[in-house]
N, CA, C and O atoms as a GROMACS GRO file, in nm:
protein
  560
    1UNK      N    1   6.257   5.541  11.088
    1UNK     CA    2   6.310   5.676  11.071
    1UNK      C    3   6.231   5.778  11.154
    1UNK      O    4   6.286   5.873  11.210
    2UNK      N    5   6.094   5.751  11.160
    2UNK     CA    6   6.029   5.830  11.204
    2UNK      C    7   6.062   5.848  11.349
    2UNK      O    8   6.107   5.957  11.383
    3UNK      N    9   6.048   5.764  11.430
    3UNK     CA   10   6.104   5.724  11.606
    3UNK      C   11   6.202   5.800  11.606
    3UNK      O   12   6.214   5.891  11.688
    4UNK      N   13   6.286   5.775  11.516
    4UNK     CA   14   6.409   5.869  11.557
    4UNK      C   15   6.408   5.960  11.522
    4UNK      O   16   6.478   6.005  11.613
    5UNK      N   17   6.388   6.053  11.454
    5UNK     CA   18   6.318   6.165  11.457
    5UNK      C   19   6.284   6.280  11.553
    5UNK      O   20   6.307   6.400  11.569
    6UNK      N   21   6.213   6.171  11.614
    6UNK     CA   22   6.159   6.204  11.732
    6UNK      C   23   6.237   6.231  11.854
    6UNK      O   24   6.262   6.328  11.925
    7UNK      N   25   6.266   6.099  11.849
    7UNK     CA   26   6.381   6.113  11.955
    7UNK      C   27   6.488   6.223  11.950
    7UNK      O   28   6.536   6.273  12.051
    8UNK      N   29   6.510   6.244  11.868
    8UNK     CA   30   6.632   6.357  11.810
    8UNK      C   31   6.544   6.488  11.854
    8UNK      O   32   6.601   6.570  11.926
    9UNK      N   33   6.393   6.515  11.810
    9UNK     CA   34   6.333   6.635  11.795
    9UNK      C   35   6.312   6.671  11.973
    9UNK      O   36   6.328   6.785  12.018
   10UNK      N   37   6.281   6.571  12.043
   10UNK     CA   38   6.245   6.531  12.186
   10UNK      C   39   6.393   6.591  12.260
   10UNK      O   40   6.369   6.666  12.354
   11UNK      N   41   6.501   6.574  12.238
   11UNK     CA   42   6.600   6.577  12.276
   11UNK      C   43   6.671   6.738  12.270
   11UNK      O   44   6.752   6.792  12.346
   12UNK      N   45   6.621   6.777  12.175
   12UNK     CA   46   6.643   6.910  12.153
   12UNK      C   47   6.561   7.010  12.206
   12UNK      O   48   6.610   7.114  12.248
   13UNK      N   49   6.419   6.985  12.207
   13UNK     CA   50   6.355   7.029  12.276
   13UNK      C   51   6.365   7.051  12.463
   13UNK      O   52   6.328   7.136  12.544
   14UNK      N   53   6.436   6.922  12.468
   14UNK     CA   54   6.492   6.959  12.685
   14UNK      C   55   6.543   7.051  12.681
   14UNK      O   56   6.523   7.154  12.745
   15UNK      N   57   6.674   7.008  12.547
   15UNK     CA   58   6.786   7.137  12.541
   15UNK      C   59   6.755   7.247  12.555
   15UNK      O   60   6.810   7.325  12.633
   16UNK      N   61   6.660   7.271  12.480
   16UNK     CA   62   6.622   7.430  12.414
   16UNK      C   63   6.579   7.469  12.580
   16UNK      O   64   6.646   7.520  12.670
   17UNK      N   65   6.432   7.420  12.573
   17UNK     CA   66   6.371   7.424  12.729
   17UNK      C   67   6.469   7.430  12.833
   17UNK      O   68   6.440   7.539  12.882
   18UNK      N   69   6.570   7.385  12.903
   18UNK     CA   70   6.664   7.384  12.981
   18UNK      C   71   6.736   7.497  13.018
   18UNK      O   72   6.769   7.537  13.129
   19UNK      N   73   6.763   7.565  12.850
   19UNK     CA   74   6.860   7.678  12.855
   19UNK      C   75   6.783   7.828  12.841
   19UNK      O   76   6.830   7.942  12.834
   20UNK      N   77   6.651   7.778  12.840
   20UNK     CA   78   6.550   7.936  12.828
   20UNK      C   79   6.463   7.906  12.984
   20UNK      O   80   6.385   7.989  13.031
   21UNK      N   81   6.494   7.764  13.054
   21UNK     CA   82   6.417   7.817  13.174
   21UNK      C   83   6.554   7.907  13.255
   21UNK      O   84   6.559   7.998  13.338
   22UNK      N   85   6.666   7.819  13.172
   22UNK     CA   86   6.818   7.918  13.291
   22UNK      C   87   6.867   8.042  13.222
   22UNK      O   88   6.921   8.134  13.283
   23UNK      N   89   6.850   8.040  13.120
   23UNK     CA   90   6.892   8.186  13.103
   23UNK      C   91   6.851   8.317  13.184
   23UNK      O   92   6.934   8.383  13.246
   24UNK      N   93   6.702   8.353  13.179
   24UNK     CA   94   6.685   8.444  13.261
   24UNK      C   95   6.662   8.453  13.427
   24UNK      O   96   6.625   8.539  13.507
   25UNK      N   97   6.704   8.324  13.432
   25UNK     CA   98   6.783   8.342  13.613
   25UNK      C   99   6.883   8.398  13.625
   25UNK      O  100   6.900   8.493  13.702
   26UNK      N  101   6.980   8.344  13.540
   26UNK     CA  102   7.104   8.419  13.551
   26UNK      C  103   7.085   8.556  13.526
   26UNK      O  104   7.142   8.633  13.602
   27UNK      N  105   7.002   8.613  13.414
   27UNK     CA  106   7.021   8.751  13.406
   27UNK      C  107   6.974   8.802  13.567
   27UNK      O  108   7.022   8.892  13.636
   28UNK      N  109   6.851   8.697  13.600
   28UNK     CA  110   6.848   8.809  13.744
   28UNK      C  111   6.984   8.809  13.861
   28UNK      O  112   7.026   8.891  13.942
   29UNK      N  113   7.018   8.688  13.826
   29UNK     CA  114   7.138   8.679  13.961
   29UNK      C  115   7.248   8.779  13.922
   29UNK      O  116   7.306   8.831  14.017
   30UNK      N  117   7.285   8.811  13.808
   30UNK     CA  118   7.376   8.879  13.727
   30UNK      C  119   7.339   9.037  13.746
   30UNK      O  120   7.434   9.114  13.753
   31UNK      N  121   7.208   9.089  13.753
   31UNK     CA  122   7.161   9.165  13.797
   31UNK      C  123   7.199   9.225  13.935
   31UNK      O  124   7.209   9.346  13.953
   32UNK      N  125   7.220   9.131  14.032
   32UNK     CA  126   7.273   9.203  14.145
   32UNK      C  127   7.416   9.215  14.158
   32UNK      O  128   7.456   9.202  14.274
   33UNK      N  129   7.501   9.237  14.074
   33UNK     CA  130   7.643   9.239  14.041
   33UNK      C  131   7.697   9.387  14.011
   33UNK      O  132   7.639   9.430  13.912
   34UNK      N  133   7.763   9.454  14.049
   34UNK     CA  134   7.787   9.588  14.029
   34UNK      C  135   7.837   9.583  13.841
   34UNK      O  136   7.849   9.473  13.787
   35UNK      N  137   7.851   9.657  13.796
   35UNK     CA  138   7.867   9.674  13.629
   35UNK      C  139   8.064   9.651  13.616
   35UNK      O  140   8.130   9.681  13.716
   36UNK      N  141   8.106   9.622  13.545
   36UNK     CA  142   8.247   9.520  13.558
   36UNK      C  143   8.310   9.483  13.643
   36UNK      O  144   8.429   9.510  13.660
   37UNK      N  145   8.202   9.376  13.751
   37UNK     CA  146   8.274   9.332  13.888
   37UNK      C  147   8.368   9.239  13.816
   37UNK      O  148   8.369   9.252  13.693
   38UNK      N  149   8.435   9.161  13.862
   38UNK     CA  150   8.458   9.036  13.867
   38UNK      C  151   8.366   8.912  13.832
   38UNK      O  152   8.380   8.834  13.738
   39UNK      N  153   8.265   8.912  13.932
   39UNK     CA  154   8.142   8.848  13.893
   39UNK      C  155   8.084   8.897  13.794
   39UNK      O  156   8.083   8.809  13.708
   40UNK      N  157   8.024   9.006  13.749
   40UNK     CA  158   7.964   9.069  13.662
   40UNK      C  159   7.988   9.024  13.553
   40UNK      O  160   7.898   8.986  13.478
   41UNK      N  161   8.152   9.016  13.512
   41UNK     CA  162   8.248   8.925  13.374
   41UNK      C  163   8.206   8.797  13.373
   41UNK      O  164   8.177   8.734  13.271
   42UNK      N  165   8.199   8.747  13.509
   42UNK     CA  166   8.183   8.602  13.474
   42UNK      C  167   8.024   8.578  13.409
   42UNK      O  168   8.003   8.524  13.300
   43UNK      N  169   7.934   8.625  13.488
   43UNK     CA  170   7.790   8.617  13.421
   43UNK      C  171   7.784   8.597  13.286
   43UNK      O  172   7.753   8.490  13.234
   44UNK      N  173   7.809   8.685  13.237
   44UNK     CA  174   7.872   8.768  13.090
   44UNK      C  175   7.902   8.630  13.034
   44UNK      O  176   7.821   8.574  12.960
   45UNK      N  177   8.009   8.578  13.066
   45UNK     CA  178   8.114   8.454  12.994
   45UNK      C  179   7.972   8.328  12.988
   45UNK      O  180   7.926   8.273  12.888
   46UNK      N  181   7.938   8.314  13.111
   46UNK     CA  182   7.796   8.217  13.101
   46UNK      C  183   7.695   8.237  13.040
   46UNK      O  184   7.654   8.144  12.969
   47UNK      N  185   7.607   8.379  13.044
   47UNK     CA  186   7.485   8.374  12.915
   47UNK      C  187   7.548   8.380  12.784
   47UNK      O  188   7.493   8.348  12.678
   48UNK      N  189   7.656   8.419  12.797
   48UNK     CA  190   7.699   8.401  12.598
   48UNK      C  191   7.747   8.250  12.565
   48UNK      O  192   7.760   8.213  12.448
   49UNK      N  193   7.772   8.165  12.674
   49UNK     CA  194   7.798   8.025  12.600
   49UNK      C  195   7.673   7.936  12.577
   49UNK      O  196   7.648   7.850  12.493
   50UNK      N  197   7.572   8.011  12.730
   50UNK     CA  198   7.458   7.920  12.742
   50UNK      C  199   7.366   7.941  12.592
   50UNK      O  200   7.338   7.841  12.525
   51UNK      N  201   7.330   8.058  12.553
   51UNK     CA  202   7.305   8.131  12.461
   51UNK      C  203   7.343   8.077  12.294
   51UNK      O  204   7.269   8.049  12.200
   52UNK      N  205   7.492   8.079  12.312
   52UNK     CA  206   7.554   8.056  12.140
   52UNK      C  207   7.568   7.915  12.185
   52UNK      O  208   7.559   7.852  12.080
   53UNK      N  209   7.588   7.819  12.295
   53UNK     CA  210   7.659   7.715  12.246
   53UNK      C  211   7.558   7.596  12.294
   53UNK      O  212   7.600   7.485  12.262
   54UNK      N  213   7.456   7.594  12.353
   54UNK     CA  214   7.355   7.538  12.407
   54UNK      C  215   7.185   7.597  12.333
   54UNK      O  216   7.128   7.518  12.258
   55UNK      N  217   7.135   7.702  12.355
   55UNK     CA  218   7.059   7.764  12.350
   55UNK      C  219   7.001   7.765  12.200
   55UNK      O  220   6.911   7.688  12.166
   56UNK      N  221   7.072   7.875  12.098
   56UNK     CA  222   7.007   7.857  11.957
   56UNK      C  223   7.051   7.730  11.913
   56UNK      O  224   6.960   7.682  11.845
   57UNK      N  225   7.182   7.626  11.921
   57UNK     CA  226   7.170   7.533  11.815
   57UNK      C  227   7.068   7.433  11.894
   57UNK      O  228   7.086   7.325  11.838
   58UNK      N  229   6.996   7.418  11.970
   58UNK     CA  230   6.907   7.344  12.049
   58UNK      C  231   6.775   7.383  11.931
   58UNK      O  232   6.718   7.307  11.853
   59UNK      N  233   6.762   7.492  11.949
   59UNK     CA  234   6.632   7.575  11.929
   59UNK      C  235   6.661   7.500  11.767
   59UNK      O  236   6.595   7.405  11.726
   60UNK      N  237   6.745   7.550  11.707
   60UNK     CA  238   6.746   7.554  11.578
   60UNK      C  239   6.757   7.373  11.490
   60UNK      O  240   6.719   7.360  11.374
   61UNK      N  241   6.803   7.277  11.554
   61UNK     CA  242   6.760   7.144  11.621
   61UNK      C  243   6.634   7.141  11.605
   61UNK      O  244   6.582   7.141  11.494
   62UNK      N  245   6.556   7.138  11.739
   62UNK     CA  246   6.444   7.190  11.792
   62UNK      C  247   6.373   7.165  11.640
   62UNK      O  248   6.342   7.055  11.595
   63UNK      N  249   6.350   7.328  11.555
   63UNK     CA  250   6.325   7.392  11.430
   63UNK      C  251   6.328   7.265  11.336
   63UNK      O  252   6.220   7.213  11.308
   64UNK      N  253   6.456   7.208  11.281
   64UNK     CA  254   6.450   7.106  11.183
   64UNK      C  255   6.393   6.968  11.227
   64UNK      O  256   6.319   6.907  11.149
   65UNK      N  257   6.409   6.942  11.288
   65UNK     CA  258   6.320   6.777  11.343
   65UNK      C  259   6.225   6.772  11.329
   65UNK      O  260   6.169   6.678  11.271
   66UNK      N  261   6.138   6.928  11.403
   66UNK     CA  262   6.033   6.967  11.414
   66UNK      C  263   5.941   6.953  11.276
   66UNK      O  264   5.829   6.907  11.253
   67UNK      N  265   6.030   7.006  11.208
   67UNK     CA  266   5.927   7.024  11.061
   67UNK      C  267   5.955   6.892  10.955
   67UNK      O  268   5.901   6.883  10.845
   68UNK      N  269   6.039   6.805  11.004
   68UNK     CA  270   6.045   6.703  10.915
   68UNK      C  271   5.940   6.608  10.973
   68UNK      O  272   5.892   6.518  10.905
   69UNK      N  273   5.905   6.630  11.104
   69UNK     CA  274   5.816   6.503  11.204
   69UNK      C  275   5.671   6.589  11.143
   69UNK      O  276   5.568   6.527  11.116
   70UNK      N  277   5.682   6.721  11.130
   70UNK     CA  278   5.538   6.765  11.063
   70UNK      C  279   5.497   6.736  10.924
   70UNK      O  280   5.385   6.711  10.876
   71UNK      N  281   5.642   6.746  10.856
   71UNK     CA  282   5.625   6.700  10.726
   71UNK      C  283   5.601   6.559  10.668
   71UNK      O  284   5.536   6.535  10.566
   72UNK      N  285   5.683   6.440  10.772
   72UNK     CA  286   5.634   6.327  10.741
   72UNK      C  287   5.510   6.257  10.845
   72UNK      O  288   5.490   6.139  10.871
   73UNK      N  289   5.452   6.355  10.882
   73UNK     CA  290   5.360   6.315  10.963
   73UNK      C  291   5.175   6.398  10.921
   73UNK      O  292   5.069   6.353  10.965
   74UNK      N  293   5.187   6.507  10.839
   74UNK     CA  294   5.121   6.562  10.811
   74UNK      C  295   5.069   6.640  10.942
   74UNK      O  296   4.954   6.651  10.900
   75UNK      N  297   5.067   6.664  10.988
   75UNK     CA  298   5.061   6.738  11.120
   75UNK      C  299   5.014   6.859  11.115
   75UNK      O  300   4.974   6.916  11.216
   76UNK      N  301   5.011   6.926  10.968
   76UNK     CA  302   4.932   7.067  10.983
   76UNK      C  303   4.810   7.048  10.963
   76UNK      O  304   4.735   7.146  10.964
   77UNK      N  305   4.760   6.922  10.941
   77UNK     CA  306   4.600   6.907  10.955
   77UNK      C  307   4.538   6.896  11.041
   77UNK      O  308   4.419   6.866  11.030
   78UNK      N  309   4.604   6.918  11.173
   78UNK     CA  310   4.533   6.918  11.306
   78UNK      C  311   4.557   7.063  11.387
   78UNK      O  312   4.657   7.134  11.389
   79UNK      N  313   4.427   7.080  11.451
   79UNK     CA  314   4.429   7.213  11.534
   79UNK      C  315   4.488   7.211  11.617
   79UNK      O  316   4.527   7.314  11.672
   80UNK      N  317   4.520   7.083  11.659
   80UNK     CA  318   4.625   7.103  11.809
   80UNK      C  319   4.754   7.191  11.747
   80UNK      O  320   4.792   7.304  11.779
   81UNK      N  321   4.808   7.101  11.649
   81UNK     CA  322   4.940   7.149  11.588
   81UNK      C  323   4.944   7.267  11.544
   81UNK      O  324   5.035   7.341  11.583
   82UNK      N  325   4.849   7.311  11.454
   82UNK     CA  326   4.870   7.464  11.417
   82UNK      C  327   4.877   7.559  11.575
   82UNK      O  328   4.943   7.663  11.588
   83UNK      N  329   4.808   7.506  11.666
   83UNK     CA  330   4.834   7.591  11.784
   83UNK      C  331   4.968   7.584  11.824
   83UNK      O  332   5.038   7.686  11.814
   84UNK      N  333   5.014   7.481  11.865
   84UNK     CA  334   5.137   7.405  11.892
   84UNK      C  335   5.253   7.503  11.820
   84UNK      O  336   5.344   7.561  11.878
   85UNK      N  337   5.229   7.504  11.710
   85UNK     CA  338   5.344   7.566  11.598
   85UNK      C  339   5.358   7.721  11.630
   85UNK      O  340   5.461   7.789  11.632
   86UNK      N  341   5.208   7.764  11.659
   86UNK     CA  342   5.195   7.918  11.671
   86UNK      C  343   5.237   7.936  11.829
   86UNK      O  344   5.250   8.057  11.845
   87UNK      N  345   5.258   7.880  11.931
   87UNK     CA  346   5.300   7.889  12.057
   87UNK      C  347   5.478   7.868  12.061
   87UNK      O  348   5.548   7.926  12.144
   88UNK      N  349   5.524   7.789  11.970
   88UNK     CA  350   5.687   7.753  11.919
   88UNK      C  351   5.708   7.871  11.855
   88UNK      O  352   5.818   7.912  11.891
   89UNK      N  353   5.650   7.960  11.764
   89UNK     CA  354   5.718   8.054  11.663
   89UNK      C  355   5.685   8.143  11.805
   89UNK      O  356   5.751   8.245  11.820
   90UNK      N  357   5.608   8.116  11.883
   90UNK     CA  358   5.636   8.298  11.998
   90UNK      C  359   5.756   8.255  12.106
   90UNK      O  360   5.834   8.330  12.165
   91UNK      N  361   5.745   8.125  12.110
   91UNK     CA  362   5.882   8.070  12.185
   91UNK      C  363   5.971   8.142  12.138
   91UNK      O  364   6.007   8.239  12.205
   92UNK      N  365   6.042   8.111  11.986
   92UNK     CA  366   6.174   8.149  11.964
   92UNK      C  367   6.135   8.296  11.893
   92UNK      O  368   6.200   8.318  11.791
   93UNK      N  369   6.051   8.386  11.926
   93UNK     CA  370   6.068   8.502  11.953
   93UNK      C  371   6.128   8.546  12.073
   93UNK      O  372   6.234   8.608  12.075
   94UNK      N  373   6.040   8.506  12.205
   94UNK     CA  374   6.106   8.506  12.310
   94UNK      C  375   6.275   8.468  12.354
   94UNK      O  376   6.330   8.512  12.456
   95UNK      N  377   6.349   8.363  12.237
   95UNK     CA  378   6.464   8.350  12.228
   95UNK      C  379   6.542   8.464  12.201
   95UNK      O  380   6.640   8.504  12.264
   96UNK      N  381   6.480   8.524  12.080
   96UNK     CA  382   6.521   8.658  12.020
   96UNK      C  383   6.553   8.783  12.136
   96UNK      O  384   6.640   8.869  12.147
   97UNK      N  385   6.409   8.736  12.233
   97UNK     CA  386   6.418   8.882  12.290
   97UNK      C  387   6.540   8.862  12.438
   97UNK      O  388   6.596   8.953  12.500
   98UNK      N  389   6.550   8.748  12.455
   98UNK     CA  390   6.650   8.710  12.513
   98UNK      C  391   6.808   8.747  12.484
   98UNK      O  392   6.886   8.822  12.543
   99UNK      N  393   6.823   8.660  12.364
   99UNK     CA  394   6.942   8.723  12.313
   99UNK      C  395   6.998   8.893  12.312
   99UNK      O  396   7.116   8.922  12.333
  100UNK      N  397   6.907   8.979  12.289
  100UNK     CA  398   6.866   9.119  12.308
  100UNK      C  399   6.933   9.158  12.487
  100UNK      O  400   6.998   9.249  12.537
  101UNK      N  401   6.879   9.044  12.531
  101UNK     CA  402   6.921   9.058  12.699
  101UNK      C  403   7.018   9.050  12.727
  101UNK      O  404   7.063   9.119  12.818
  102UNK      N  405   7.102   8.948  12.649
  102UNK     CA  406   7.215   8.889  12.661
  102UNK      C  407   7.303   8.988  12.625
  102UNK      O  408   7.382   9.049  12.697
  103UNK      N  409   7.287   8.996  12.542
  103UNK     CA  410   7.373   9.152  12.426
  103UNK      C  411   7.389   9.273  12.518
  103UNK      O  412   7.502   9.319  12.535
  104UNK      N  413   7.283   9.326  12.576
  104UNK     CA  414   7.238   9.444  12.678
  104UNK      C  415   7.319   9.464  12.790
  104UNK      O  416   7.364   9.572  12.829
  105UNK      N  417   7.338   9.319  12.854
  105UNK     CA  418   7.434   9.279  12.984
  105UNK      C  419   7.553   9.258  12.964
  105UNK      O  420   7.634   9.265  13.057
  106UNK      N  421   7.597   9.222  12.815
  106UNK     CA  422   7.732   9.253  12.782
  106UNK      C  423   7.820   9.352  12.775
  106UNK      O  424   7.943   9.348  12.784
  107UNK      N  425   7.692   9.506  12.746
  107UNK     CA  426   7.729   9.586  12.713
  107UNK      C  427   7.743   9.677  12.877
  107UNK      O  428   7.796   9.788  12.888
  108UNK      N  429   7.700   9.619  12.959
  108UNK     CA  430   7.682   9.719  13.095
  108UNK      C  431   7.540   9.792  13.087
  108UNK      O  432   7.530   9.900  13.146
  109UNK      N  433   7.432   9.744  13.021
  109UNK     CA  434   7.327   9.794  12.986
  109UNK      C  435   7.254   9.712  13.095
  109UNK      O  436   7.277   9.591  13.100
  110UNK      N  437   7.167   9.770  13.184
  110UNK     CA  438   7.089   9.703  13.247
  110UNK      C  439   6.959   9.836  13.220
  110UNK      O  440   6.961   9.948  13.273
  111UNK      N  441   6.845   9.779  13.116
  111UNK     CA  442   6.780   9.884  13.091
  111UNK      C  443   6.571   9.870  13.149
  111UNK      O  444   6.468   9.932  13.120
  112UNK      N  445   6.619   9.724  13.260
  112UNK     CA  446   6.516   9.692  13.290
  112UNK      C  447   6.494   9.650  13.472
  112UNK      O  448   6.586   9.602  13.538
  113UNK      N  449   6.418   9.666  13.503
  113UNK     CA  450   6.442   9.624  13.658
  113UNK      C  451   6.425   9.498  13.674
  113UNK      O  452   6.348   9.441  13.597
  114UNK      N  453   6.502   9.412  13.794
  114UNK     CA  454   6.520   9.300  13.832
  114UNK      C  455   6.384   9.219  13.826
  114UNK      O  456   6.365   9.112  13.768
  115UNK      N  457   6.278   9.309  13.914
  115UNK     CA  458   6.161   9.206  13.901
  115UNK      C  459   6.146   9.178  13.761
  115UNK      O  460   6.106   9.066  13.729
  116UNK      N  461   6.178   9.287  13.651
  116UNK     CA  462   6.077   9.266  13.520
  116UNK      C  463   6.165   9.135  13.483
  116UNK      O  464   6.108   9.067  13.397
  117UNK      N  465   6.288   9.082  13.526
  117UNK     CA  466   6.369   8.968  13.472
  117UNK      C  467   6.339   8.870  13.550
  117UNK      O  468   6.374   8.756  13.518
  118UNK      N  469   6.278   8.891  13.653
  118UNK     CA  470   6.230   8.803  13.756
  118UNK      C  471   6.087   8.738  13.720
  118UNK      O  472   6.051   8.631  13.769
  119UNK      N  473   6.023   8.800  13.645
  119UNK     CA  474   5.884   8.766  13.560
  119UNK      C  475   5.891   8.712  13.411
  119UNK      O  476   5.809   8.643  13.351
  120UNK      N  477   5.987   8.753  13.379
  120UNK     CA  478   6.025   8.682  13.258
  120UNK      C  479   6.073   8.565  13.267
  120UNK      O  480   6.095   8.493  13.170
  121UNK      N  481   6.094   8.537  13.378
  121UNK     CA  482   6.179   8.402  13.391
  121UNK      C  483   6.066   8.312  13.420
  121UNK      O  484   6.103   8.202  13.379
  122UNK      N  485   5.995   8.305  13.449
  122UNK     CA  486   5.862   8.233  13.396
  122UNK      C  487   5.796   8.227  13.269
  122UNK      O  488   5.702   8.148  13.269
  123UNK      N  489   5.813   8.276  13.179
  123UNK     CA  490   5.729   8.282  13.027
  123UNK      C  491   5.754   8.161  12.966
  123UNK      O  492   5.669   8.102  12.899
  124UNK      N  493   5.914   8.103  12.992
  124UNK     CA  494   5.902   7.993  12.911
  124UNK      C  495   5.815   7.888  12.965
  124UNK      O  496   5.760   7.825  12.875
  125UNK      N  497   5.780   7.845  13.098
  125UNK     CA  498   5.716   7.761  13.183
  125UNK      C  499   5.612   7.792  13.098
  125UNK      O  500   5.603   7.721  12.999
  126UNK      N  501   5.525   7.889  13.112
  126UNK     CA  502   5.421   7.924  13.040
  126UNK      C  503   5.395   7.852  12.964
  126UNK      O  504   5.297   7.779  12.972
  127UNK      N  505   5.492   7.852  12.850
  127UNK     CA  506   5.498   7.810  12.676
  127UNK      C  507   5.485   7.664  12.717
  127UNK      O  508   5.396   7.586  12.682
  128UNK      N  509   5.571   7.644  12.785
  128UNK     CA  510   5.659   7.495  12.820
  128UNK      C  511   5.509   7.391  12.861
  128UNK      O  512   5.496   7.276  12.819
  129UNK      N  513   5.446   7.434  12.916
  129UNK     CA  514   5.325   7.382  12.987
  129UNK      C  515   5.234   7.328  12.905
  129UNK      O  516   5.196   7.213  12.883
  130UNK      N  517   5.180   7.528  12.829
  130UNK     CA  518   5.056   7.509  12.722
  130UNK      C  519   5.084   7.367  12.578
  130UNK      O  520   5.018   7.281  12.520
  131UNK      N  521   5.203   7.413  12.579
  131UNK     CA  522   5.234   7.318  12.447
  131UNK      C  523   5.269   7.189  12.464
  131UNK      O  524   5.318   7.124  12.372
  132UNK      N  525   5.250   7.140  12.580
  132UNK     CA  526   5.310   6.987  12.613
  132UNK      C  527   5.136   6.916  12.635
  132UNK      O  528   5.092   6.805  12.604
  133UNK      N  529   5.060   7.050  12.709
  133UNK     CA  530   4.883   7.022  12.668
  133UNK      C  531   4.868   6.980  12.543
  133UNK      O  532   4.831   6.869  12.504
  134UNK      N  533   4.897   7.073  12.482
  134UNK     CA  534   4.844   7.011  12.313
  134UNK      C  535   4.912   6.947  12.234
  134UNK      O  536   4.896   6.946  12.112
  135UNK      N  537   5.013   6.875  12.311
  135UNK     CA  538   5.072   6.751  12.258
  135UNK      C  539   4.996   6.623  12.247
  135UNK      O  540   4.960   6.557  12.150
  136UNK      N  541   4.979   6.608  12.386
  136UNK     CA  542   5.002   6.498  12.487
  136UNK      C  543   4.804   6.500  12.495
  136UNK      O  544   4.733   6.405  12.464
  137UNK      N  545   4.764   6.618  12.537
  137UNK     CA  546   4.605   6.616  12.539
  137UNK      C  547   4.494   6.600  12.370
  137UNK      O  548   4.398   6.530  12.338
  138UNK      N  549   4.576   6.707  12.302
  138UNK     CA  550   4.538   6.750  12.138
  138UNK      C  551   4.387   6.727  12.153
  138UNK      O  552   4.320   6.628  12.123
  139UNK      N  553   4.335   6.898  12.231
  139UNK     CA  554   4.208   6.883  12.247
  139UNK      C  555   4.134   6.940  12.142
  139UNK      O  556   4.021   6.975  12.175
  140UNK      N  557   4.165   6.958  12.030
  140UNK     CA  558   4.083   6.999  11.902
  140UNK      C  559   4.221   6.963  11.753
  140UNK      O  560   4.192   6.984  11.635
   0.00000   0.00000   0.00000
């Protein structure tokens, strides 16, 4: 039971990862689109599927596997993991603040400049990196 688990928790996790390293590309490419081009709509139609139909049920996936592989694994007794966990709960903040993005660009709201979406589009790498260290390394 446990393997699979895993496998299931592993699997959701690409997902999740996949659709938060592409989401905020698109907001930047979407960014150079005049406000209800043609293109502009289409963007629109892509972060809201990547978002609702890829994105949170990944994450939220992600979320339950997660805590059953902690729960039958005991896993909050190690420092790697409590780090691990506290680097995942700022992850799917960062989901949050995404969605926020998503919502924003729906609305014809562009209330941030390109680079700042151009820098954000690295944060998940960030996350993506540190926490695969304290998987895979679990240096305390």
């Amino acid at each position: 039971m446990f393997e699979w688990l895993l496998v299931a928790h592993i699997v959701s996790v690409i997902s999740w990862m996949a659709a938060m390293l592409y989401l905020p590309r698109l907001l930047v490419y979407h960014y150079d689109f005049a406000v209800q081009s043609e293109a502009s709509e289409t963007f629109k139609i892509m972060e809201r599927r990547l978002l609702k139909g890829i994105m949170t049920p990944a994450m939220i996936f992600t979320w339950v596997f997660g805590l059953s592989l902690m729960y039958l694994s005991e896993a909050w007794l190690f420092g790697w993991f409590i780090s691990k966990f506290f680097l995942v709960f700022l992850l799917s903040g960062f989901h949050g603040v995404c969605s926020k993005w998503v919502r924003e660009f729906s609305e014809d709201q562009r209330n941030k400049s390109v680079k700042f979406y151009r820098i954000m589009n690295e944060v998940p790498a960030v996350f993506l990196v540190l926490i695969v260290i304290l998987v895979v390394v679990k240096p305390f």
